[in-house]
N, C-alpha and C positions, 0 to 999 in steps of 0.2 A: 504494500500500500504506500500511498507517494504521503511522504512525511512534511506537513504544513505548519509543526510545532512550532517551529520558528518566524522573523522575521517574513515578510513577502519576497518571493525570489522576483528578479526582475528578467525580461523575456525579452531583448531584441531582433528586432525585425526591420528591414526594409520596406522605408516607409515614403510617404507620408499616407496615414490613415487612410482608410477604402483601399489601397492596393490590395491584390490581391495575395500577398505575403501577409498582408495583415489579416484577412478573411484565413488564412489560413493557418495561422499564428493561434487566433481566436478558437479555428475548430479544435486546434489541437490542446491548447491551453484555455483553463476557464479565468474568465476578468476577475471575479470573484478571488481566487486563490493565488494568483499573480499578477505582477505588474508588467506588461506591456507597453514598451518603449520604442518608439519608431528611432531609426537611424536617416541619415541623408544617403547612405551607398551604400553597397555591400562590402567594400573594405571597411565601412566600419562598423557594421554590424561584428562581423570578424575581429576588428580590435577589442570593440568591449567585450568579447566573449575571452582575447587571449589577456586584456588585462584586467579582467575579472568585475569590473564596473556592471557587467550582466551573467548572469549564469547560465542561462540558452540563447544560443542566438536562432533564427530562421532567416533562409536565405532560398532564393531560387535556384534550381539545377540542371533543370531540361525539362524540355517540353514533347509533346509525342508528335508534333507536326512538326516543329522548328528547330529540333535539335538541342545539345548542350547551353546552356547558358557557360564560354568560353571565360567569364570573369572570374566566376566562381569555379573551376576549374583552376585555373593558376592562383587563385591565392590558396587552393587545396596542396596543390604542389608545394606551393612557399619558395620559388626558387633564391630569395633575401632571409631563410632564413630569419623571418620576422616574429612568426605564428608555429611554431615550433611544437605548442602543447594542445592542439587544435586538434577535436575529435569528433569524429559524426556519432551519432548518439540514436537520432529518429527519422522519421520523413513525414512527410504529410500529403496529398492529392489533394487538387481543388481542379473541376472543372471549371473552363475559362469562355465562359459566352463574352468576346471582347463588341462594344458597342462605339461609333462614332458621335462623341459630344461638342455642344457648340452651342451657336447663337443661329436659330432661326434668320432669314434675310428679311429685309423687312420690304428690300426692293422685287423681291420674287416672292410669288405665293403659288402655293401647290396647288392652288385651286382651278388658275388661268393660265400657269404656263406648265410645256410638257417638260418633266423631268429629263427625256429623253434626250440630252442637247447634245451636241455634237463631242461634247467632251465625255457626256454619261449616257452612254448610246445605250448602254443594258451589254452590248457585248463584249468582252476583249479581245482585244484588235492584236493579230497574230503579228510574230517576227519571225527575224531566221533562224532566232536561236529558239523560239516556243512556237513553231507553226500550227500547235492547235492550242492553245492557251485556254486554261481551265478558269470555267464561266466562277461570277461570284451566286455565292448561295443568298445572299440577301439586296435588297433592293433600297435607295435611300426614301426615309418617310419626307424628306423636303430636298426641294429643290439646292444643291449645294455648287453652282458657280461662285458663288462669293467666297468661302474657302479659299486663300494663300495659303495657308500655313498648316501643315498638322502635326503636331507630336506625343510620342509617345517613347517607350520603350524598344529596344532594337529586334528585340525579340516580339511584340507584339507585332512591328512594321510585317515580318518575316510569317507570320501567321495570319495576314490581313492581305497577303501579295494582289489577291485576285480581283479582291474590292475595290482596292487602291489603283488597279493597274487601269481598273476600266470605269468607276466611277470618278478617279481627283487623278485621271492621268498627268504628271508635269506640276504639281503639285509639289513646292519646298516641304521637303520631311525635317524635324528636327528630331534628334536623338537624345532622351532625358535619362534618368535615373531608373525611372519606375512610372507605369502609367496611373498612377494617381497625382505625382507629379506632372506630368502631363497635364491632367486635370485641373490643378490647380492654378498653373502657368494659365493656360485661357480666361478661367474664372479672373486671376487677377488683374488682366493685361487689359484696363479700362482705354487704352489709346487706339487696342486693334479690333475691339468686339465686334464679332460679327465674320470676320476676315480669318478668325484662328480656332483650329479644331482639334479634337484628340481622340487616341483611341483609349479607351478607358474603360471600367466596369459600368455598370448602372446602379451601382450604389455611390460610386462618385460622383455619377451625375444627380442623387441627391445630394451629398454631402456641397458639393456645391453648387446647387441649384442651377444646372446646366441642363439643356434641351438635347432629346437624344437623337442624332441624326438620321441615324442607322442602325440596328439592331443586329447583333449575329452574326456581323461582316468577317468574321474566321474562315478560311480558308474550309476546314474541315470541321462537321458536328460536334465530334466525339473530342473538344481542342482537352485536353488536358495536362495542367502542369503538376510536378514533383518537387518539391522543397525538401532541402533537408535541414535538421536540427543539429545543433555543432555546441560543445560543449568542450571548458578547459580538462586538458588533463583525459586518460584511456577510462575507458568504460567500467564501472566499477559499483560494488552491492551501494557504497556511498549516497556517490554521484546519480545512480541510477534511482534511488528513493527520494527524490526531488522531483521527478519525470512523472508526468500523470501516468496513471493504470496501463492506459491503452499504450503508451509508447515503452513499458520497463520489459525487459530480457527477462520472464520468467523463468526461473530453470526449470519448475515444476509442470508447465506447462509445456513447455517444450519448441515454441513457437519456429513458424518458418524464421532464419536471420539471412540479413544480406551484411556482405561487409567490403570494403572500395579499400585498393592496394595503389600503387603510384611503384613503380622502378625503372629503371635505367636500362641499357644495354651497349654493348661495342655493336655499334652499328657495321665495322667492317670483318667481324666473324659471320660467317657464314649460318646463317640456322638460326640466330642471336635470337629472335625475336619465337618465333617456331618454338624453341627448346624451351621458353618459360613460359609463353601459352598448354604443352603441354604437360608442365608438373602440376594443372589443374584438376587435366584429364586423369591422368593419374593417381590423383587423390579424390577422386570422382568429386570434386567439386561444378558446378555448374557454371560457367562466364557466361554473361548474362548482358554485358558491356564491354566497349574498349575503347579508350577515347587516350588524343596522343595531346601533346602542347611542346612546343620548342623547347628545350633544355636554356639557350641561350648560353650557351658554354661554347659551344660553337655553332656554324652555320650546317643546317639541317642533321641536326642530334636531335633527339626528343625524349621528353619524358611519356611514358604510356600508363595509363590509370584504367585498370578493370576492376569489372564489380560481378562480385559473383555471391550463391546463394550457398550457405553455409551456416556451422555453428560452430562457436567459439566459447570455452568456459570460462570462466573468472580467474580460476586458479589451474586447472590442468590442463595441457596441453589437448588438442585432438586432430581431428585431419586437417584443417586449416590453419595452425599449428605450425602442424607437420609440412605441409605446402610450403608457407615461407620459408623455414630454415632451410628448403631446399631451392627454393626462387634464391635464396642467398648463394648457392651454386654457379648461377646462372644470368648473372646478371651482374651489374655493375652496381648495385644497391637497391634497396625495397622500403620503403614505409607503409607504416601502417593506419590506413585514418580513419579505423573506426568501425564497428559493429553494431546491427540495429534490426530491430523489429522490423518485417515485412506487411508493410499497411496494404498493400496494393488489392483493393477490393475490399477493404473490409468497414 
């Protein structure tokens, strides 16, 4: 049972309020028992977590249309050596219906002219690199020629290609933080109202009273994002009874774990990569991921980070254990970031 005897633990997240790290934050942690504290970035979510100013952090990690979130990846790596005691702990799922927020025009109304304009024809308009370019799933509720500007998150741009490509073709994108940040950038930008939009939840579009343009503009239905939960210091009976219910390593129960490794290789041996992909197979572990990031030690090295499906004890050793001490064979070095309950579906 997750131990509340004390003080209020504090919860960082990537913020500001309504993103959807915070919606997610909240599913996982109740306001009630914790403090939740947005951050400006996810480097700093990550510091207050390694300099202990919060005792969980949540942070974005990948999306199922859009791929890795690449930021949170390398500060995983740590290639400065900054976040040294940095450990995954939990994960969370939020499905992501992303919506276009704004300012209604006041010089267009849906009522009398056709949405269909030459820029928002309803189709996408093929090239040589996409000759049959994939139609958007949603239609805008107004009229949006007035639109300049939209922003949001890089990864939301990347989950919205289809909408964007054929409703606000030529359209300046700006790149934020977080699309609640987004969010908020329009709501406060009284010099361009009207001219600037974002892509953002529909609870930001309450939280600031912004009009929704478009609803469901994601690429794909099923858009789901994965967070995970980062905690100072390896996983531990301690540290683990601060963790609400749902997210703690039962032993008793024995639950599915996932746990994400980071190592090195000579990229000029032959097999380098092959031979530590299979001390997995070997330990019938399951890789489930592989994702690489530049070393930055020199030109085209990398470091590679999989994540596979496993159990790890407290105190004794077992087959994933036993894996590393033999990844330490084969490799050029291995860290270890962390072991954690398997949410997915549940």
């Amino acid at each position: 049972m997750a131990d509340f005897s004390s003080k209020k633990i504090v919860i960082a997240y990537l913020g500001p309020q309504s993103s959807y790290t915070h919606q997610a934050t909240v599913d996982s942690f109740e306001e009630s028992k914790y403090i939740l504290r947005d951050e400006l970035s996810i480097r700093d979510v990550f510091d207050a977590v390694q300099s202990s100013t919060a005792t969980f952090g949540v942070v974005p990690f990948e999306n199922s249309s859009n791929g890795s979130v690449l930021y949170t990846l390398d500060l995983l790596v740590d290639r400065e050596e900054a976040l040294p005691e940095i450990h995954i702990c939990g994960e969370a799922y939020m499905d992501v219906q992303h919506c276009l927020l704004g300012y209604v025009s006041k010089s267009f109304s849906s009522e009398n002219k056709d949405l269909q304009s030459s820029m928002s024809s309803g189709s996408a308009t093929p090239t040589s690199t996409k000759p049959f370019p994939q139609e958007p799933r949603s239609k805008p509720l107004t009229d949006l020629r007035h639109i300049k500007r939209i922003y949001s998150h890089p990864q939301a741009f990347g989950q919205c290609e289809a909408f964007l490509s054929t409703y606000l073709k030529g359209v300046e994108r700006h790149e934020v933080s977080s699309t609640s940040k987004a969010a908020t950038i329009v709501a406060e930008d009284k010099e361009e109202r009207g001219t600037e939009a974002a892509i953002s939840s529909r609870l930001a579009a309450d939280v600031h009273h912004l009009a929704v343009l478009a609803k469901g503009v994601q690429d794909v239905e099923d858009n789901t994002t994965r967070f995970l939960i980062i905690q100072k210091g390896s996983v531990n009976h301690k540290n683990q009874s601060l963790l609400p219910d749902k997210l703690q390593i039962l032993n008793d129960l024995r639950p599915k774990r996932k746990a994400l490794i980071a190592f090195s290789i000579n990229h000029e041996t032959q097999g380098a990569l092959a031979n530590a992909l299979l001390v997995f197979k070997k330990h019938a572990l399951n890789l489930t991921s592989i994702n690489s990031r530049p070393s930055r030690i020199r030109p085209w090295h990398y470091i590679f980070l999989v994540e596979v499906e496993g159990e790890k004890e407290f105190e004794d050793p077992d087959l994933l254990h036993l894996a590393l001490k033999e990844l330490d064979t084969v490799t050029e070095g291995n860290k270890w970031l962390g072991c954690w309950v398997d949410r997915f579906g549940m």
